[in-house]
DSSP file (Angstrom, degrees, kcal/mol; ACC not computed):
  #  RESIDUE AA STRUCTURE BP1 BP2  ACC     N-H-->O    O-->H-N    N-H-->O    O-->H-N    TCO  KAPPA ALPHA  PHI   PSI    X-CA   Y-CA   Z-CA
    1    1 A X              0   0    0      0, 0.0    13,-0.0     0, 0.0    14,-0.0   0.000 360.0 360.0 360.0 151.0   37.1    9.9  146.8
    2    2 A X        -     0   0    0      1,-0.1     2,-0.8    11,-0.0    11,-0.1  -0.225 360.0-123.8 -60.8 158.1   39.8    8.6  144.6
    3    3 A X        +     0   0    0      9,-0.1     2,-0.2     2,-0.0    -1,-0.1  -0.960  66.9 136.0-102.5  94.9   38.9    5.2  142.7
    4    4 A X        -     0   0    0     -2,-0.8     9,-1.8     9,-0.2     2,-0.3  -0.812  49.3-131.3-130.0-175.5   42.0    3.4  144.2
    5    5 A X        -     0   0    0      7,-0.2     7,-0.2    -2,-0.2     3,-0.1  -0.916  15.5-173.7-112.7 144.4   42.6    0.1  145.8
    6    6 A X  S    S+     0   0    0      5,-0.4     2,-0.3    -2,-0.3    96,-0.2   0.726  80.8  31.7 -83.5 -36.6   44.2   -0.8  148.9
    7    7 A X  S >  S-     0   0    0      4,-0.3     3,-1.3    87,-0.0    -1,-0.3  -0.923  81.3-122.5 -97.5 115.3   44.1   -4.6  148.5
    8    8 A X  T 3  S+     0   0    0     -2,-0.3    -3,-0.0     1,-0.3     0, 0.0  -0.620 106.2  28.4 -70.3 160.2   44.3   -6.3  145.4
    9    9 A X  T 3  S+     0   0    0     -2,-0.1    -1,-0.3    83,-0.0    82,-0.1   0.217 102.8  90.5  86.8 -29.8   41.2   -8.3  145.5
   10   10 A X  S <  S-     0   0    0     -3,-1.3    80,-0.5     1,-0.2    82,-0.3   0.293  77.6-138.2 -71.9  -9.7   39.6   -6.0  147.4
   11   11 A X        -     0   0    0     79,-0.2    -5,-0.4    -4,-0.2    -4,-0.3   0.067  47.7 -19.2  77.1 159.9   38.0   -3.7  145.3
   12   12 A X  S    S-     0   0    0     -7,-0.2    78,-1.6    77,-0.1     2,-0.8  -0.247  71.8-110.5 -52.3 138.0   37.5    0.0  145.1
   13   13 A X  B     +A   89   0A   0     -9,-1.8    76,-0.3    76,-0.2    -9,-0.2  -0.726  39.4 178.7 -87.8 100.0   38.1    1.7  148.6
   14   14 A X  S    S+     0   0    0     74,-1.1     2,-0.4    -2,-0.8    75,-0.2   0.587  71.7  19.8 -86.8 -16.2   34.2    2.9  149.6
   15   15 A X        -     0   0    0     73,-2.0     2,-0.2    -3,-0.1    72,-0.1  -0.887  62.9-165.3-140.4 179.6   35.5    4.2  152.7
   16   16 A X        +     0   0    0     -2,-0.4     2,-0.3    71,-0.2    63,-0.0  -0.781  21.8 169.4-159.6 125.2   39.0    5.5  154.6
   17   17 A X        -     0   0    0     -2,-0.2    69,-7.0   134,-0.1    70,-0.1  -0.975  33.8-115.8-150.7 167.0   39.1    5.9  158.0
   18   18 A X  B     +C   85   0B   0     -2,-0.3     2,-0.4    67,-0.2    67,-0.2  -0.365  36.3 178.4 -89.8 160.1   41.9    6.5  160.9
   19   19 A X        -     0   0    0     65,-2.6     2,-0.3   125,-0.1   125,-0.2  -0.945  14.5-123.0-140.3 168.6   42.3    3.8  163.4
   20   20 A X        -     0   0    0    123,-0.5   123,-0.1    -2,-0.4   124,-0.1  -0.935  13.3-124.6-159.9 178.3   44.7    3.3  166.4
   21   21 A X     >  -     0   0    0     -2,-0.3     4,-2.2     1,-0.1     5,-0.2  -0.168  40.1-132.2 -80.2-178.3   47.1    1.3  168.1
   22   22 A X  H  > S+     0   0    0      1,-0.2     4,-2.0     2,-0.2     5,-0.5   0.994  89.7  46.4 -84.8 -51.4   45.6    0.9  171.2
   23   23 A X  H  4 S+     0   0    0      1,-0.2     4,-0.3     2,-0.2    -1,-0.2   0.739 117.8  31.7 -46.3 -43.3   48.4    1.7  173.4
   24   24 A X  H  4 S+     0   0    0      2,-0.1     4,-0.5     3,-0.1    -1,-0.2   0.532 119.5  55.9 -29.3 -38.3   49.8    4.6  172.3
   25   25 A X  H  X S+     0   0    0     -4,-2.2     4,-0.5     2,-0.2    -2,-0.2   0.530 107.8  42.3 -70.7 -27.4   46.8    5.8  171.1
   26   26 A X  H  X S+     0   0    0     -4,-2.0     4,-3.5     2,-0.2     5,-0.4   0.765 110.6  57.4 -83.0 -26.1   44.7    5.6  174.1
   27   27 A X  H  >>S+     0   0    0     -5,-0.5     4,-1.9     1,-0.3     5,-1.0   0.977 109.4  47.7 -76.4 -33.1   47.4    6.9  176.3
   28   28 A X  H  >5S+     0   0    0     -4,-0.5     4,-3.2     1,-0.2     3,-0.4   0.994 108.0  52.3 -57.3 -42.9   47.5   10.1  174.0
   29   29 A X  H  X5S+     0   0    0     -4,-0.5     4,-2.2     1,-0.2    -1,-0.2   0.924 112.4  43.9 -61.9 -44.9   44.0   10.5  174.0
   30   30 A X  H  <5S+     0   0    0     -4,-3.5    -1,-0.2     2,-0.2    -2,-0.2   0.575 114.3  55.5 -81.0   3.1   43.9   10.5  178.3
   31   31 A X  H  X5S+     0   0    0     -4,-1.9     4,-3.5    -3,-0.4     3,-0.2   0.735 108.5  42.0 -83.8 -76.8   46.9   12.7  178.1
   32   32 A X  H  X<S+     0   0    0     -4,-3.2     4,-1.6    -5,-1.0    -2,-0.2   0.861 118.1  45.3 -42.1 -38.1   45.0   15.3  175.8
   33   33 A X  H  X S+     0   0    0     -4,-2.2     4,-1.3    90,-0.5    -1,-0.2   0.615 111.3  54.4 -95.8 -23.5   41.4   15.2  178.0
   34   34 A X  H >>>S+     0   0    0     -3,-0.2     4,-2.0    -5,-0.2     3,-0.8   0.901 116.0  44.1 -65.2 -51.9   43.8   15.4  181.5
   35   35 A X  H >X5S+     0   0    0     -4,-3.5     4,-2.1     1,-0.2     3,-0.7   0.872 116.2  39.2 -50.9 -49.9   45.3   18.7  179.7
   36   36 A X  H 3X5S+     0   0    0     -4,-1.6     4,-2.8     1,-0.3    -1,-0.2   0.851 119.2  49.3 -84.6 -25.0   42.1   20.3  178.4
   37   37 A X  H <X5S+     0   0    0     -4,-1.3     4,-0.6    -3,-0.8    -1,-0.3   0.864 116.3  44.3 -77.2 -20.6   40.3   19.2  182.0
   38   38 A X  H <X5S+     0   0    0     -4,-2.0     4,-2.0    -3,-0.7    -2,-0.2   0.793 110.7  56.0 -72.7 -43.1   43.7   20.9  183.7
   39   39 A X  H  X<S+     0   0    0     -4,-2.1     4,-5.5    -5,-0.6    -2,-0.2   0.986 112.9  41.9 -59.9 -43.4   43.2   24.2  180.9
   40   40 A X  H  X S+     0   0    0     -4,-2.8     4,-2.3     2,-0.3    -1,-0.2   0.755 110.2  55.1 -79.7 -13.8   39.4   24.7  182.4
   41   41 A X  H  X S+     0   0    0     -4,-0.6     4,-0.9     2,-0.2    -1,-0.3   0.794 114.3  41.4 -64.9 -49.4   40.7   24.1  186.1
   42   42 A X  H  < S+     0   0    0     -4,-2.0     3,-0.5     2,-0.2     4,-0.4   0.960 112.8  55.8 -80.9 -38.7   43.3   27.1  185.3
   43   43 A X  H >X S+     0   0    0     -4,-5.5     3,-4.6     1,-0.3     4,-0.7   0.924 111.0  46.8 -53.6 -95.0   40.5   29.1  183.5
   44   44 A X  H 3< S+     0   0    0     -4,-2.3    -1,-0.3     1,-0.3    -2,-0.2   0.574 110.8  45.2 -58.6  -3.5   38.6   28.9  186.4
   45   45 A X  T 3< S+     0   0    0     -4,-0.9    -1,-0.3    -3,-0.5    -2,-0.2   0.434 108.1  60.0 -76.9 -13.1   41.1   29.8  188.8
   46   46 A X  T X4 S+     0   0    0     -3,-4.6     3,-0.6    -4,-0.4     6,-0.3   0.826 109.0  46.1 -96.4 -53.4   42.1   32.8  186.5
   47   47 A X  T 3< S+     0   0    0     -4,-0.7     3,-0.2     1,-0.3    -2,-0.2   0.262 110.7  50.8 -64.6  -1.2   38.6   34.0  186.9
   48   48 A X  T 3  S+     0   0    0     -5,-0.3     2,-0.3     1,-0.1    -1,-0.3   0.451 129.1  22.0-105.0 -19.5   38.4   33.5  190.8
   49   49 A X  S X  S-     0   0    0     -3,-0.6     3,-2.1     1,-0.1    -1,-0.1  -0.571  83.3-169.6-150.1  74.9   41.9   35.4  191.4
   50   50 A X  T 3   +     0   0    0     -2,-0.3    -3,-0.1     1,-0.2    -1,-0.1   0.303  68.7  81.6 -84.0  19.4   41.8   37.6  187.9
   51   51 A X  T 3  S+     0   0    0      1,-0.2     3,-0.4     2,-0.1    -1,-0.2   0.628  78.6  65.5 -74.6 -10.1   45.6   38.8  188.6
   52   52 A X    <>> +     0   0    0     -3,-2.1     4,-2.2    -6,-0.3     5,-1.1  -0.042  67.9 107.5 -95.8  20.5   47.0   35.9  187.4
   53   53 A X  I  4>S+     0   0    0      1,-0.2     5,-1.6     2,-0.2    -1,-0.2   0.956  79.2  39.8 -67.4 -37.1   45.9   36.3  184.2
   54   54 A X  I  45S+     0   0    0     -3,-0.4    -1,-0.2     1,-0.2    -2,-0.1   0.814 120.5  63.9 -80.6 -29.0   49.2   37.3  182.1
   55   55 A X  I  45S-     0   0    0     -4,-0.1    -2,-0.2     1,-0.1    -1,-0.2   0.835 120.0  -8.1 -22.7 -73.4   50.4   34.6  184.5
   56   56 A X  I >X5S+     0   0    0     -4,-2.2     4,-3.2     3,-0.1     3,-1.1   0.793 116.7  56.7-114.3 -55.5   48.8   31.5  183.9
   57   57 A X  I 3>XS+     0   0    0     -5,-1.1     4,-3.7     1,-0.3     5,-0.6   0.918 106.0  46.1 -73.2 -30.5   45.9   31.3  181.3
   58   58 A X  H 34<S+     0   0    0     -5,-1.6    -1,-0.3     1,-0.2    -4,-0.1   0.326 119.2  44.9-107.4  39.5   47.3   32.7  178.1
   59   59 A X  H <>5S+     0   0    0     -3,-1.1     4,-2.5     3,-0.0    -1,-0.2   0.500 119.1  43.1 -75.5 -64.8   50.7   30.3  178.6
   60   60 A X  H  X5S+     0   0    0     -4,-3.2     4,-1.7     1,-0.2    -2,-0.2   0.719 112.5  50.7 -65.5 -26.3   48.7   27.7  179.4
   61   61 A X  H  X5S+     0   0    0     -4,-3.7     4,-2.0     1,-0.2     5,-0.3   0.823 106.0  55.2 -74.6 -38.2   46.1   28.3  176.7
   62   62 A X  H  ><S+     0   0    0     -5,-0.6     4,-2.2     2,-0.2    -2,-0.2   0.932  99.9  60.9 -64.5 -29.6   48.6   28.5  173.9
   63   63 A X  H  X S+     0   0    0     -4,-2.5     4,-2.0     1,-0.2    -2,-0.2   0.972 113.0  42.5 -34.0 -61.9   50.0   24.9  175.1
   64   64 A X  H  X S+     0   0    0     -4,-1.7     4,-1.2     1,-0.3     5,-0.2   0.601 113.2  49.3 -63.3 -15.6   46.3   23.7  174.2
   65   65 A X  H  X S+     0   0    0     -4,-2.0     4,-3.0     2,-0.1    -1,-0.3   0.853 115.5  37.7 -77.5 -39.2   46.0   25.4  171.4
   66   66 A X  H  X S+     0   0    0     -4,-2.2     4,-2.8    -5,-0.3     5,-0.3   0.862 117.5  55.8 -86.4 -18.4   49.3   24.4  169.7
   67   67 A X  H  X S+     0   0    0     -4,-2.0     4,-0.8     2,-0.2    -3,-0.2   0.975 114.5  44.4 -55.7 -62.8   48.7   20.1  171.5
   68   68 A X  H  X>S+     0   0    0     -4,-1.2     4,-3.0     2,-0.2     5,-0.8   0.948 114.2  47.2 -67.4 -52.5   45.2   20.3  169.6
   69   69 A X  H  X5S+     0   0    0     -4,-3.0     4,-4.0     1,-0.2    -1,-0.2   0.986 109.5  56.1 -53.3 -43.9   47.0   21.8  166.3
   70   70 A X  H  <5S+     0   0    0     -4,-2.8     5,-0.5    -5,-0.3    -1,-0.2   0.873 109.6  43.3 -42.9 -41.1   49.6   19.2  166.5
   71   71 A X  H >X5S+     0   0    0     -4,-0.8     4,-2.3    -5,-0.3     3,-0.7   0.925 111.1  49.8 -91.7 -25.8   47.2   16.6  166.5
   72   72 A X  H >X5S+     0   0    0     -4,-3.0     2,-3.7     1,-0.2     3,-0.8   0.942 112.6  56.0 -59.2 -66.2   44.8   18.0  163.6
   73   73 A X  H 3<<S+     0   0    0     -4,-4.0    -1,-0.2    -5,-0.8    -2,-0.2   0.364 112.3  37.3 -73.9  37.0   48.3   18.4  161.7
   74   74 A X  H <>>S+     0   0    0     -2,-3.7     4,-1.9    -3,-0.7     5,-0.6   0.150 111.5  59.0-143.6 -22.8   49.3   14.6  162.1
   75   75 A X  H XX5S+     0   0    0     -4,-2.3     4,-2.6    -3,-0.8     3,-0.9   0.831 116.0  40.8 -27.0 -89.0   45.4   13.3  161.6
   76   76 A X  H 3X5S+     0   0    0     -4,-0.6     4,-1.8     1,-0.2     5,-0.1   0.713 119.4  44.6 -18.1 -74.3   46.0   15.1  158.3
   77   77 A X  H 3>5S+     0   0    0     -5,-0.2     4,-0.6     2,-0.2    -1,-0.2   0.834 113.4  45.2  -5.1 -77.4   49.5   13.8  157.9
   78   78 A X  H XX>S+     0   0    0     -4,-1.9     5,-2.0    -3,-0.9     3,-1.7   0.877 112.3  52.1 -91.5 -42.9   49.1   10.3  158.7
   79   79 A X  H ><<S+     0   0    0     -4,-2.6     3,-2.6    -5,-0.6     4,-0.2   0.878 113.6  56.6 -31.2 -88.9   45.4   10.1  156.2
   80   80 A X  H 3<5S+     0   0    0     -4,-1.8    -1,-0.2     1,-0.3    -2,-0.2   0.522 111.5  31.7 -33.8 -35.7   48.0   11.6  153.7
   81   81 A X  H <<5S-     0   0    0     -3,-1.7    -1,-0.3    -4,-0.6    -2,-0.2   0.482 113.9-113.0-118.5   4.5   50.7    9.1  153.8
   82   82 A X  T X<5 +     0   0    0     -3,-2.6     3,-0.6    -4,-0.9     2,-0.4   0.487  58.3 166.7 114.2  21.2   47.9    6.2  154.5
   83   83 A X  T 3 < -     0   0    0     -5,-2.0    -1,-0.3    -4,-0.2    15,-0.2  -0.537  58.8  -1.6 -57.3 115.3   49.4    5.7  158.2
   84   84 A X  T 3  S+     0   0    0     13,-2.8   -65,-2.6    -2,-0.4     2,-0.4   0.882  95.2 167.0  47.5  57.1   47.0    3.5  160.6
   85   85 A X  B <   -C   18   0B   0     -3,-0.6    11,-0.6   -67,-0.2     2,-0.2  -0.825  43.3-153.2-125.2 166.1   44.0    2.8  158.5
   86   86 A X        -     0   0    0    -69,-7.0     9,-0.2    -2,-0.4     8,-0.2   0.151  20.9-160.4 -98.2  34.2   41.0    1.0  157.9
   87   87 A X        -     0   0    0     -2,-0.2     7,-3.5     1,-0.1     2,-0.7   0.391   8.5-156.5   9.8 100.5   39.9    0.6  154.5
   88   88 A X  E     - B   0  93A   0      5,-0.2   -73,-2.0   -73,-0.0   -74,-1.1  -0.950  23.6-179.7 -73.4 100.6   36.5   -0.3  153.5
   89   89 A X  E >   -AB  13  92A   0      3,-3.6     3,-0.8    -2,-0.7   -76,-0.2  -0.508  43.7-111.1-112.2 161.3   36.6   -1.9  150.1
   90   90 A X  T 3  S+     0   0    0    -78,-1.6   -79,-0.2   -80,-0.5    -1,-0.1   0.939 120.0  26.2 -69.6 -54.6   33.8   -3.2  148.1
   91   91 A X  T 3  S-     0   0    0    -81,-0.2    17,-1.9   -82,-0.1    -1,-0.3  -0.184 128.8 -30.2 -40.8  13.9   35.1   -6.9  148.7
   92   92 A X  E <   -B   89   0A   0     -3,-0.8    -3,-3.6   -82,-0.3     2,-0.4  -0.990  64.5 -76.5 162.0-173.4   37.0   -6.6  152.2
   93   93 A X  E     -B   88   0A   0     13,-0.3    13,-1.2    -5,-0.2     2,-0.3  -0.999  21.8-168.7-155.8 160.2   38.8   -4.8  154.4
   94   94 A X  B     -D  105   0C   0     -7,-3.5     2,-0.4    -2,-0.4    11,-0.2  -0.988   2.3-166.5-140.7 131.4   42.0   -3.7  154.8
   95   95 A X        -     0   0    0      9,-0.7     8,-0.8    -2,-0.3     9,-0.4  -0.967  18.1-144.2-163.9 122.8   43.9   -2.0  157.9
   96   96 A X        -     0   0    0    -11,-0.6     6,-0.2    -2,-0.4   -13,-0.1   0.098   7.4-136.8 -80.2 176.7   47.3   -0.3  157.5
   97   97 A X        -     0   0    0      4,-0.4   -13,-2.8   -15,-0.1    -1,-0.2  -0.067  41.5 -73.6-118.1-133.1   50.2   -0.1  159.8
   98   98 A X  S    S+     0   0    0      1,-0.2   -15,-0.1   -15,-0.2    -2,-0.0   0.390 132.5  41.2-102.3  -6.6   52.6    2.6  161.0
   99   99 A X  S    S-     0   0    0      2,-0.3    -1,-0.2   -17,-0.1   -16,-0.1   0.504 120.0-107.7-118.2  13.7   54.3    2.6  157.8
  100  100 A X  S    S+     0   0    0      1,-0.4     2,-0.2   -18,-0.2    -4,-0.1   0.215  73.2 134.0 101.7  13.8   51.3    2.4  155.8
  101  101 A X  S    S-     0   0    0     -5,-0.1    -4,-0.4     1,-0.1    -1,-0.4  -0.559  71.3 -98.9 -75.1 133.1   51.6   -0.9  154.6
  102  102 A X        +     0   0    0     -2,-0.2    -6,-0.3    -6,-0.2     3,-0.1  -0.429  41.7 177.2 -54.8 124.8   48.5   -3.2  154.7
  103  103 A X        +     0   0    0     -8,-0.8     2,-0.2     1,-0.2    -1,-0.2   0.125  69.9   8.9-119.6  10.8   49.3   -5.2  158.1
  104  104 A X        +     0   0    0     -9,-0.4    -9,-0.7    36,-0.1     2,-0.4  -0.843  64.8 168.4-176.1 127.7   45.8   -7.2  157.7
  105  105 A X  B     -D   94   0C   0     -2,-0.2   -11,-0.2   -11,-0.2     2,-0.1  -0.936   8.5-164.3-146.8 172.0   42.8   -7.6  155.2
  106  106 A X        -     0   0    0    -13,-1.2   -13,-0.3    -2,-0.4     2,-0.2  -0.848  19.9-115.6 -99.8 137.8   39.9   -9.7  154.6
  107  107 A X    >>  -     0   0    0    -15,-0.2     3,-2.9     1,-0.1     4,-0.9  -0.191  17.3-139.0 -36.0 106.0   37.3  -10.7  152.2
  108  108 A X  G >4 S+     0   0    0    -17,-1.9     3,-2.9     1,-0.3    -1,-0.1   0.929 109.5  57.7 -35.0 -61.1   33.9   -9.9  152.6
  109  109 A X  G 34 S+     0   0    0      1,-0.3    -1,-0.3   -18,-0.2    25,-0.1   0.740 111.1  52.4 -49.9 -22.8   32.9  -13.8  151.3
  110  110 A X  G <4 S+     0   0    0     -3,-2.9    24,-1.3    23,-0.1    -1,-0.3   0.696  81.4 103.9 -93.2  -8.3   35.4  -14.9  154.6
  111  111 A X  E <<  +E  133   0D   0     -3,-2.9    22,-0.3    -4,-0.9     3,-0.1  -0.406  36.8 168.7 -83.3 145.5   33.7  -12.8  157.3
  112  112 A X  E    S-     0   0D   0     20,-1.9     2,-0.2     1,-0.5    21,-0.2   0.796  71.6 -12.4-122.2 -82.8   31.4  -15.1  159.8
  113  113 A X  E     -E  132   0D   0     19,-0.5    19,-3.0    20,-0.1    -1,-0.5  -0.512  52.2-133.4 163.7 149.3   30.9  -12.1  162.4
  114  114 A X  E     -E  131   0D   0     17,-0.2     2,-0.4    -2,-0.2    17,-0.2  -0.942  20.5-158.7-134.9 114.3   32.0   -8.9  163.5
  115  115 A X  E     -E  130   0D   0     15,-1.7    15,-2.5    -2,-0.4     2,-0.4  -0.923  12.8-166.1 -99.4  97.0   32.7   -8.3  167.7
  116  116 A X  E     -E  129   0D   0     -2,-0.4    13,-0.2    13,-0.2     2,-0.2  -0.972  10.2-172.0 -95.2 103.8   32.6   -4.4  169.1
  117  117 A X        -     0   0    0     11,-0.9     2,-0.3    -2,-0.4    11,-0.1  -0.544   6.8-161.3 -11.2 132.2   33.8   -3.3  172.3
  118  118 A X        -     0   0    0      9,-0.3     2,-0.6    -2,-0.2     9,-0.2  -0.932   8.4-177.5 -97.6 114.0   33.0    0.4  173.2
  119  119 A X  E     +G  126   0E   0      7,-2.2     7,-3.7    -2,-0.3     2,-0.4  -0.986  13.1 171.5-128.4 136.9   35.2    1.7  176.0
  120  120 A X  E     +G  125   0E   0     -2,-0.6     5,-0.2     5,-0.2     2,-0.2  -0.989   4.2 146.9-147.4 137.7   34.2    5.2  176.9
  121  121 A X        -     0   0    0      3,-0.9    -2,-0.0    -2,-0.4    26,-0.0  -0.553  62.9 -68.7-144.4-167.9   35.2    7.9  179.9
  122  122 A X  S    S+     0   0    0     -2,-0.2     3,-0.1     1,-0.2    -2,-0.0   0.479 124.1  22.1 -96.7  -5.7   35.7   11.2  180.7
  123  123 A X  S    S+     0   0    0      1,-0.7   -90,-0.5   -86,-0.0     2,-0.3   0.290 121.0  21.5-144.9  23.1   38.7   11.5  178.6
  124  124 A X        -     0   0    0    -91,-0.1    -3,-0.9   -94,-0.1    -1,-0.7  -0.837  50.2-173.8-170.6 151.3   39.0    9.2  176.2
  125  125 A X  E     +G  120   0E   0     -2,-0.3    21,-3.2    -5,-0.2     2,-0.3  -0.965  15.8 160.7-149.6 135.8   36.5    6.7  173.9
  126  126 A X  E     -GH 119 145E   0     -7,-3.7    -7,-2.2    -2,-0.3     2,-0.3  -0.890  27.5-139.9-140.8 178.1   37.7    4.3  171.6
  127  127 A X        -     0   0    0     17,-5.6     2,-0.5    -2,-0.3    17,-0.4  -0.830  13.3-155.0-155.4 120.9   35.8    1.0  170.0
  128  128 A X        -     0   0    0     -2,-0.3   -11,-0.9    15,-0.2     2,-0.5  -0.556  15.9-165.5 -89.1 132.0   37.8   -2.3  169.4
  129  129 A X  E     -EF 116 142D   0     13,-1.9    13,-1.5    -2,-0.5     2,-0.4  -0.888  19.8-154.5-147.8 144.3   36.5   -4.5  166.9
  130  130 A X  E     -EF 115 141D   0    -15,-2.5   -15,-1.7    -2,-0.5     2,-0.3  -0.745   2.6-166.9 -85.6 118.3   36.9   -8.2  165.8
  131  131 A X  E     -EF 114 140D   0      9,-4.2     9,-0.9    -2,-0.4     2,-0.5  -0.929  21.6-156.0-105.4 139.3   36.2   -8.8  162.3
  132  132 A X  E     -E  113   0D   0    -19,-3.0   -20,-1.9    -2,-0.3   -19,-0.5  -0.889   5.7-154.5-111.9 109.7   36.1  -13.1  162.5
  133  133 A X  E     -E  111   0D   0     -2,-0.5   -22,-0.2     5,-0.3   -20,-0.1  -0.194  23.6-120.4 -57.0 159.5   36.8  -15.3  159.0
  134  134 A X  S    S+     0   0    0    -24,-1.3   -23,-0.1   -25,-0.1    -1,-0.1   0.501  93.2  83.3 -63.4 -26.6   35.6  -18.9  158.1
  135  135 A X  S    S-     0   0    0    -25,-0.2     2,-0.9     1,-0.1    -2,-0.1  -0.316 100.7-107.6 -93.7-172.2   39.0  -19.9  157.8
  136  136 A X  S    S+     0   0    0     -2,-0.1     2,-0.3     2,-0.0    -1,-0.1   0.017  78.6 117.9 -85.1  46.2   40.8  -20.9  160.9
  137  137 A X  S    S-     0   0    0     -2,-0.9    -4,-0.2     1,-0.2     3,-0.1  -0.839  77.0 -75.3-115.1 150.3   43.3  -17.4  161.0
  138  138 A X        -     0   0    0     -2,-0.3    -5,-0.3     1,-0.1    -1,-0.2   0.160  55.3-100.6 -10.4 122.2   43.5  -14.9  163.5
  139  139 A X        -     0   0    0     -7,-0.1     2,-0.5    -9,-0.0    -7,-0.2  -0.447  37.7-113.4 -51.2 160.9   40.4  -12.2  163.6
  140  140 A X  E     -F  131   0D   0     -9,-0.9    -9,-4.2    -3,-0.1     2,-0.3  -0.861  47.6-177.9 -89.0 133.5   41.3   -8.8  161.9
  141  141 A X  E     +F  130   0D   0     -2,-0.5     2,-0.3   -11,-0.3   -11,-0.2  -0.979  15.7 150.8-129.2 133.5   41.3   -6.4  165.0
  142  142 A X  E     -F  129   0D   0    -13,-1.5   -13,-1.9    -2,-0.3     2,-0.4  -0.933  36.8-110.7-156.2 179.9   41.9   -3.0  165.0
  143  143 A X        -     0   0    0     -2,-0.3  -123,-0.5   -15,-0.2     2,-0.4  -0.765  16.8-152.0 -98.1 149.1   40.5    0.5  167.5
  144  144 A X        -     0   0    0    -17,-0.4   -17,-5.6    -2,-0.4  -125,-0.1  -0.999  16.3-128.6-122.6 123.7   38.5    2.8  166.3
  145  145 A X  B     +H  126   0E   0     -2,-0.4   -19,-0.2   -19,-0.2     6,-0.2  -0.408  65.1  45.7 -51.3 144.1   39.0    6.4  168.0
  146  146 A X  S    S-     0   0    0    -21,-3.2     3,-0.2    -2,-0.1    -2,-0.1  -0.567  79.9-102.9 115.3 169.5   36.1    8.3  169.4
  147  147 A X  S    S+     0   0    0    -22,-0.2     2,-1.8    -2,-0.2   -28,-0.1   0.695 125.9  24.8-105.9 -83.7   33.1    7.5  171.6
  148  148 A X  S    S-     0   0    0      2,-0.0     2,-0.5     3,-0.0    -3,-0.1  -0.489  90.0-171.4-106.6 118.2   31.0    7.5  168.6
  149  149 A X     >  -     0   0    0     -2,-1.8     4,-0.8     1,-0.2     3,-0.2  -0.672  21.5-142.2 -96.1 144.7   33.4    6.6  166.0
  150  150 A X  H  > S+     0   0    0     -2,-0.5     4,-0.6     1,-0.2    -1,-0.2   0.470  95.3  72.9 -89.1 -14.4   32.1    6.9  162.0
  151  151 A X  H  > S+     0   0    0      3,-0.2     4,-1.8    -6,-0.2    -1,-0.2   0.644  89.5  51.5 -85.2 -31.9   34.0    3.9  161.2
  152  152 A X  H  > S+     0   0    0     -3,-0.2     4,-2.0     2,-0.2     5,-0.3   0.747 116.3  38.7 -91.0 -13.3   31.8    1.3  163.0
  153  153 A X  H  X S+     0   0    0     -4,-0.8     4,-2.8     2,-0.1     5,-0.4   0.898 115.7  53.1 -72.2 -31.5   28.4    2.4  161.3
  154  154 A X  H  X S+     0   0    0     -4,-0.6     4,-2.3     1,-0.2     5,-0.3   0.971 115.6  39.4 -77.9 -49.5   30.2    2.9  158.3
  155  155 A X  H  X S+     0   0    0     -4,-1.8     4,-1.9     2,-0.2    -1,-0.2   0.849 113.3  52.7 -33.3 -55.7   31.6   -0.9  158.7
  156  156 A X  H  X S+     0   0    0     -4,-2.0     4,-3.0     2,-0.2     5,-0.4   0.967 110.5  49.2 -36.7 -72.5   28.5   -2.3  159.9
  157  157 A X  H  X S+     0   0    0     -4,-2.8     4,-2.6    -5,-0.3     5,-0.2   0.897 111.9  50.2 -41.2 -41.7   26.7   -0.7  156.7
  158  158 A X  H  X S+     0   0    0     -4,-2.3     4,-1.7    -5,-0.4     6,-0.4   0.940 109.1  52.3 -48.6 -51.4   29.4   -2.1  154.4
  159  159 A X  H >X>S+     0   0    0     -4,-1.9     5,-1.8    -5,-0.3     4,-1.2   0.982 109.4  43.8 -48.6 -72.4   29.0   -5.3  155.9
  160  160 A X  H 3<5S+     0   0    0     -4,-3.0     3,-0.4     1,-0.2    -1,-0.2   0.820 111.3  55.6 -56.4 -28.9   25.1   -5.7  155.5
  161  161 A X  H 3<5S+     0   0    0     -4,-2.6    -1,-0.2    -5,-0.4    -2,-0.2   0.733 105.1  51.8 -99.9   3.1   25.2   -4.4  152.1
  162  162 A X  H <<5S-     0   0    0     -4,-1.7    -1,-0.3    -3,-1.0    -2,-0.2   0.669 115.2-117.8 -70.3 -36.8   27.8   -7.0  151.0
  163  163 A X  T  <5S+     0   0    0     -4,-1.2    -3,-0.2    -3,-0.4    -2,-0.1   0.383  84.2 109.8 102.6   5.4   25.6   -9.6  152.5
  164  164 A X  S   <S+     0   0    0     -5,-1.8     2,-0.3    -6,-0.4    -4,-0.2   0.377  74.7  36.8-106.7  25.7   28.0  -10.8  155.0
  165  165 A X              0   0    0     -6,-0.3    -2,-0.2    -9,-0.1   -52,-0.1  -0.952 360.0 360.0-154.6 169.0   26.7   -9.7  157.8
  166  166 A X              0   0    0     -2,-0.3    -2,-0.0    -5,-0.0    -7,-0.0   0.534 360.0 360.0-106.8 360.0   22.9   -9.4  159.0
C-alpha cells in the first residue's frame, strides 16, 4: 500500500475499502442477483428442452458475463480514481464521495461507539454502519457491500487497536 493520506490529520491510510450509496447501490446489487437467478432459470430450461440452446443460453450467458465484467471494471475504476471510499487511517476515518472528495471523516480520539446493521438476502447483503463522536455532529455513516464485508472487521480491528473502541 502507498504511504498516502486521505485526511490531513488522519494519518497514514492502513486500510482502503469500497463503500456504497445505499440506494443506488443496493438496487444494483438486487438487479445483478435477479439476473444471475434468471441466467440459472434459462440454464435450466436449456437443459430440459436442449434445442434451445443457440437460442437462449449463450445470448443470455454473454449478457452475464459482460454485467459481471462491467462491474469488476468500475470496482477497479472507481478504487482508481478514489470514488466511494472508506479510509482507515491511523487517527480516523475518512469516507469519499462520488467525486472522490472526502464527504466525512473522523478522529479516532472523537469516536464514543460504532452501530452495524447487517441486512442480508437472497440477492443482495450490505452492512450500514454508524461511527458516533463526542462532539454533538452528525454520526459518520456509510454501507458497506457484501454479506460479509472486509471493511467491518477491518474497522472494528482498527478501532480496538487505537484504543477507541473496546
Amino acid at each position: 500500500m502507498r504511504n498516502r493520506t486521505a485526511v490531513p490529520g488522519l494519518g497514514v491510510i492502513r486500510g482502503d475499502h469500497a463503500v456504497i450509496n445505499p440506494s443506488i447501490g443496493a438496487m444494483m446489487q438486487v438487479l445483478r442477483g435477479f439476473m444471475l437467478i434468471l441466467w440459472v432459470f434459462m440454464l435450466v430450461t436449456t437443459v430440459v428442452n436442449p434445442s434451445a440452446v443457440n437460442d437462449n443460453a449463450i445470448p443470455t450467458t454473454a449478457v452475464v458475463a459482460a454485467v459481471y465484467a462491467l462491474k469488476f471494471g468500475w470496482r477497479r475504476l472507481t478504487a482508481l480514481l478514489g470514488v466511494n471510499r472508506c479510509y482507515l487511517c491511523a487517527d480516523g476515518v475518512a469516507v469519499t464521495g462520488r467525486l472522490g472528495r472526502v464527504r466525512d471523516s473522523v478522529a479516532w480520539s472523537e469516536v464514543t461507539g460504532v452501530q452495524q446493521t447487517a441486512v442480508v438476502g437472497l440477492v443482495m447483503g450490505c452492512h450500514r454502519i454508524e461511527i458516533f463522536r463526542s462532539s454533538s455532529d452528525a454520526p459518520l455513516w456509510f454501507v458497506a457491500p457484501g454479506a460479509k464485508s472486509a471493511l467491518v472487521e477491518a474497522l472494528l480491528a482498527e478501532g480496538r487497536r487505537t484504543g477507541a473502541l473496546q
